[in-house]
N, C-alpha and C positions, 0 to 999 in steps of 0.2 A: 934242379936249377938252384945256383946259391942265389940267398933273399940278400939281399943291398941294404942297407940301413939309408931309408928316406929324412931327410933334414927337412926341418920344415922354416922359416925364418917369417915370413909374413904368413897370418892365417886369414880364409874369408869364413864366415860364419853365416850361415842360413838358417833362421828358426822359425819354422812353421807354427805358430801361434794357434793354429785351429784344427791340432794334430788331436789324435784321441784320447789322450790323459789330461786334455782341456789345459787352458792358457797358465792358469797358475802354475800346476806343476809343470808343462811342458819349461817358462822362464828356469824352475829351480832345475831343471834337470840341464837346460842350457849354461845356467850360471857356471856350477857343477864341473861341466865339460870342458867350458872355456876356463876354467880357474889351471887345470892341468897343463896349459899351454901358455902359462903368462909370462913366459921368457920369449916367445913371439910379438909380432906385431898383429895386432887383432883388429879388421877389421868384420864390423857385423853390420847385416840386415836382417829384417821380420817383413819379407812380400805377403802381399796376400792374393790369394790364389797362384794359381798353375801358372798364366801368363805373368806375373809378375815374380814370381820364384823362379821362370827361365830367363826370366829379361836380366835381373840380378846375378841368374849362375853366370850368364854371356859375360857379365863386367866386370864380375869379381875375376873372371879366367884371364883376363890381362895383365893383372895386377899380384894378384896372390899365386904361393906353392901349392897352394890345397884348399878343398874349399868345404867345412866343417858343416853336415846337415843334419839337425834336428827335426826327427818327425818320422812320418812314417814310411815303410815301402815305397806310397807313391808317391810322398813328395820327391824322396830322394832316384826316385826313376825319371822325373821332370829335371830334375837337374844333369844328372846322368844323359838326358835324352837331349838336352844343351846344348851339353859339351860335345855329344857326338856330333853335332849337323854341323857344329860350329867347329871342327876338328882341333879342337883343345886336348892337350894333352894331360890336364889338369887334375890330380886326383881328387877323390869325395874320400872323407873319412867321415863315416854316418853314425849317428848316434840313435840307438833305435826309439822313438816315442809316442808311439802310434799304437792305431786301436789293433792291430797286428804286425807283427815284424820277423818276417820268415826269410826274406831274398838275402842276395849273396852281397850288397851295396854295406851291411851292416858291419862297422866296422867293433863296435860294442852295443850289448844294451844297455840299458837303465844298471844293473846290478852289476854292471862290468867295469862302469866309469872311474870307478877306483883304480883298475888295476891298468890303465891307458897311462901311458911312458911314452912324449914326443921323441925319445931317444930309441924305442925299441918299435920301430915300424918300418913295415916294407910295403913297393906295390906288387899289386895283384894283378892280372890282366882278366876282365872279366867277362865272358861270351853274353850275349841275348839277343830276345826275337824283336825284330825290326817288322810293325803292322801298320796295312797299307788298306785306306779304305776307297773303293774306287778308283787305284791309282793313286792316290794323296797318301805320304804321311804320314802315320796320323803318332806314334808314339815308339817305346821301346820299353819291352817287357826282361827281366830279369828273375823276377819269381814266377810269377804264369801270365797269362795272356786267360779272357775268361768270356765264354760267349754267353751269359744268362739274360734274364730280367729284371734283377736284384743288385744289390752291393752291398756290403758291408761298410758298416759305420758304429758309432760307439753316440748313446741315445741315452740321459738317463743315467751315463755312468756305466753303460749296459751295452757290452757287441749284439749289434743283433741286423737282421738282412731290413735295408728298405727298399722300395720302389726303385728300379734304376730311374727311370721318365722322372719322376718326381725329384731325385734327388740331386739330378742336372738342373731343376727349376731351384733349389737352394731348400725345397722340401721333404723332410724327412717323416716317409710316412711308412710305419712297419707292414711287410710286404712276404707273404711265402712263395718260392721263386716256383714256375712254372716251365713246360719242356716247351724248349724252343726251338728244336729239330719242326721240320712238315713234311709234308708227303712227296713235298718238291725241293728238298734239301740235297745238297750235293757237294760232298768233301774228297778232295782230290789233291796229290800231288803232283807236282810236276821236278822230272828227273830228267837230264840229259836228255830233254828233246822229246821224251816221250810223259805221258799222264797217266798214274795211276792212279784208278779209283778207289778210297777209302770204305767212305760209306755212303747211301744214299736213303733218304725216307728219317720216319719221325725219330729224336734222339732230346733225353733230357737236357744237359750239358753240354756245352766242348772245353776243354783245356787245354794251352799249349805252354809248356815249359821245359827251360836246357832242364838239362838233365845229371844229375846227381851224384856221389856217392852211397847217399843216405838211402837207394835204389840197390843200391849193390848186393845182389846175394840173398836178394828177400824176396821169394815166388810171388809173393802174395800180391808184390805191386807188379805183377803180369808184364807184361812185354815191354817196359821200360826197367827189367831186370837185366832181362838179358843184353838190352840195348844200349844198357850201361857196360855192361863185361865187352862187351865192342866197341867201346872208346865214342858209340854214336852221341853225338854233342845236342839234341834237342827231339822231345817226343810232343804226342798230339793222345789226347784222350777223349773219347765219344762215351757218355755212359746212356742207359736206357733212362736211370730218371734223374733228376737235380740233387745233387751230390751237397751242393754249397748250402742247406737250409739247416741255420742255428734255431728255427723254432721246430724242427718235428721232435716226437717224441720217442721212447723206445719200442713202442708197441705198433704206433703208424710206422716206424720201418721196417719193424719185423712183418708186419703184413706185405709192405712194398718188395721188398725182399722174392728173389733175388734180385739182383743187381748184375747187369750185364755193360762191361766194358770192352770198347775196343780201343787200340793202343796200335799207331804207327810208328815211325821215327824219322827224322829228316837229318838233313846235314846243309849245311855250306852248299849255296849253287842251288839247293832245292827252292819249291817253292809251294805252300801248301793254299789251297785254293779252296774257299768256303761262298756257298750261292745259296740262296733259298732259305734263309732263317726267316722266321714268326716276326710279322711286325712290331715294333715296340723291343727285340732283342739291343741288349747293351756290350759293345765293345769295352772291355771292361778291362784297363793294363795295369798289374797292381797295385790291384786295388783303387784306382783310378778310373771312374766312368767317362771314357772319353769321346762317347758316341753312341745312337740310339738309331738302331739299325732301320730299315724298310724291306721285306722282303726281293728288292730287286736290286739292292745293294750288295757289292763283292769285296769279304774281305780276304787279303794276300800275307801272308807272313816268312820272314825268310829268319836264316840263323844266321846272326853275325860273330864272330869267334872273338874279338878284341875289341867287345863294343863302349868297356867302359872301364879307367883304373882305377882301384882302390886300394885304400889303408889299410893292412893287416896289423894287427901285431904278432909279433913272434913269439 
């Protein structure tokens, strides 16, 4: 498909001030960004939190060509997740600034903002998982989707996993993630009318994320290899123990070892069905905790294929 050259002429600006390279440098890396577009019209905001970083992306999409995000994965999947309910057609060009920044939203990091040219961009159409807690909701995921007890944040100057419970309360308290599978766990697709069953009984982890190139041709990442070479647009990962822990060491995992994953893949129309997690589990949308599970809670996740545009350069 030939790329278009997107013009931008009014810009909105989003800078999450409480992203994880902290408020000083997250301004200098905003100043930075926005200095490369000062033949536009700039408008800027600094929300704070989630509900006021949506409430912002809703008003700047009336107004503005694009809407500029500072911060990390999840702020910029709250904006992302915005514009989708609010069917904006609004591109994000994301600036990455956060205590991690892996999703497809990024349209530069930190080391890249140099070479960002408003003359040399296109859109992207970007697929991700739409998750439903209950029936509600609740967010949309673009890098993974994450069922732990833990999250990451940046503490200290220092990524490191805390309490999910805790850090919904605005508490960060260093935490090693625990298996949040039980004996009455039950992961399931639903396909054309009929269900299959994934898995069932105790599992360290779940992960759901589209899925990749970076998959492509590499045994090693097991059945979102091949699920890749089949154009399949989103997979699901079950491991036996918690995958996500930046404090173990090499020795604790050589003992935990091995490591037993299982790997599905869904599509469009699908719809993947999760029941029975550990009370206290965190819906976790990157990197975003946006929910603290009860064992009789069900989460739903589907794949949407054009769930969000963004900024490339060429």
């Amino acid at each position: 498909m030939e790329r278009k050259q997107f013009k931008i002429k009014h810009l909105g600006v989003i800078v999450n001030l409480q992203a994880g390279a902290g408020k000083a440098v997250i301004e200098k890396i905003a100043t930075k960004a926005i200095e490369k577009f000062n033949c536009c019209k700039i408008t800027r905001s600094s929300p704070i939190g989630r509900i006021g970083t949506m409430r912002n992306a809703g008003e700047l999409s009336l107004s503005v060509d694009a809407i500029m995000v500072v911060g990390g994965d999840g702020t910029m999947s709250d904006v992302a997740y915005r514009l989708f309910i609010s069917e904006a057609s609004t591109p994000i060009l994301g600036i990455g600034a956060g205590s991690t920044n892996a999703g497809p939203l990024i349209t530069a990091k930190v080391k890249e903002i140099d070479q960002l040219d408003p003359d040399e961009l296109f859109i992207q159409e970007v697929g991700g998982i739409l998750a439903f807690r209950n029936g509600e909701r609740t967010g949309l995921g673009f890098n993974d989707i994450v069922l732990g007890d833990t999250v990451l944040t940046t503490l200290k100057g220092k990524v490191m996993q805390v309490s999910a419970a805790e850090f919904m309360k605005g508490i960060k308290i260093p935490a090693p993630p625990s298996r949040v599978g039980t004996t009455i766990s039950n992961i399931s697709i639903d396909r054309e009318g009929k269900n299959k069953l994934i898995h069932q009984g105790e599992f360290g982890q779940m992960f759901a994320s589209p899925l990749e190139e970076r998959y492509l041709g590499k045994g090693i990442a097991g059945g979102t290899s091949l699920a890749t070479a089949l154009d399949l647009p989103a997979g699901i990962s079950i491991t036996s123990e918690p995958l996500i822990n930046y404090g173990i060491q090499q020795e604790e995992f050589l003992e935990m070892e091995p490591i037993v994953t299982r790997t599905a893949s869904f599509r469009e129309g699908d719809e993947v069905i999760v029941r029975g997690l550990k009370e206290g589990t965190c819906l976790n949308i990157d990197g975003n905790p946006m929910a603290i599970l009860g064992s009789d809670d069900e989460v739903r996740l589907s794949y949407i294929p054009c769930a969000a545009r963004v900024l490339k350069r060429f």
